[in-house]
N, C-alpha and C positions, 0 to 999 in steps of 0.2 A: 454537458460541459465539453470543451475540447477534448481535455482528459480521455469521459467515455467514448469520443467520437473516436478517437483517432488511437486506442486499445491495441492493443495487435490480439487480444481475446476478445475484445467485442464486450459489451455492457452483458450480455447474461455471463461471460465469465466472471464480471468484477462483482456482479449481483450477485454471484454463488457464491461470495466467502461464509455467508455464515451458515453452507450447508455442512457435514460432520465430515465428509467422504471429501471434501475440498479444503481443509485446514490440514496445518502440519500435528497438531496435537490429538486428531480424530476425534474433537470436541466442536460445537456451533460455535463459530466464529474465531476456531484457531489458526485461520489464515495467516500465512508470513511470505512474506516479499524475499527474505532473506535464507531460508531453507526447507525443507521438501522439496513435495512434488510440482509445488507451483514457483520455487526457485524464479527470481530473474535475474538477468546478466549480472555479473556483480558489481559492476558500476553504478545501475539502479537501486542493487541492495544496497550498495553506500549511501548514496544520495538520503533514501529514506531513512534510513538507519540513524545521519546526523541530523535531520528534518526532527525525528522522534528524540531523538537528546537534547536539542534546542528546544523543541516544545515540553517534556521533562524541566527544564530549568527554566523557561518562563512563565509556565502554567498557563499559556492564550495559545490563541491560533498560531499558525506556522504555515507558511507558503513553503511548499519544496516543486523547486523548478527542475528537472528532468533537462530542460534541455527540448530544442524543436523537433529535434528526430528520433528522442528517448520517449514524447509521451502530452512533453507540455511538463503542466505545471499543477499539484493539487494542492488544499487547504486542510492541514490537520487542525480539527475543528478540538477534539478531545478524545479520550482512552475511556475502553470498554472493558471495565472493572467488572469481572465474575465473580 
């Protein structure tokens, strides 16, 4: 997708979220946008932050547009229940 094309980590960074040592929780797949060590600007962490509360209340996909020089644009398809 654009998205991994144009990463500023690159597709093996986004591929590693569900390693333990890349989440903020030190669990598989506690990756977060919005605090740790993999923090992004906080503009980004908003963006997907109301992306993830829009899709919260409508239960379907969710487009969160970043913006041309934040990322592009991904699809929250759905939530990864432990």
């Amino acid at each position: 997708t654009e998205f991994a094309k144009f990463h500023p980590g690159g597709l093996g960074k986004i591929l590693a979220t569900d390693e333990k040592q890349t989440g903020w929780t030190g669990e598989e797949f506690g990756f977060s946008l919005t605090r740790g060590s993999n923090a992004h600007f906080p503009k980004t962490g908003r963006v997907f932050q109301e992306g993830m509360r829009k899709f919260d209340k409508l239960q379907s996909q969710v487009e969160v547009n970043f913006g041309k020089d934040d990322g592009g644009a991904i699809t929250i398809l759905g939530k990864l229940l432990l």
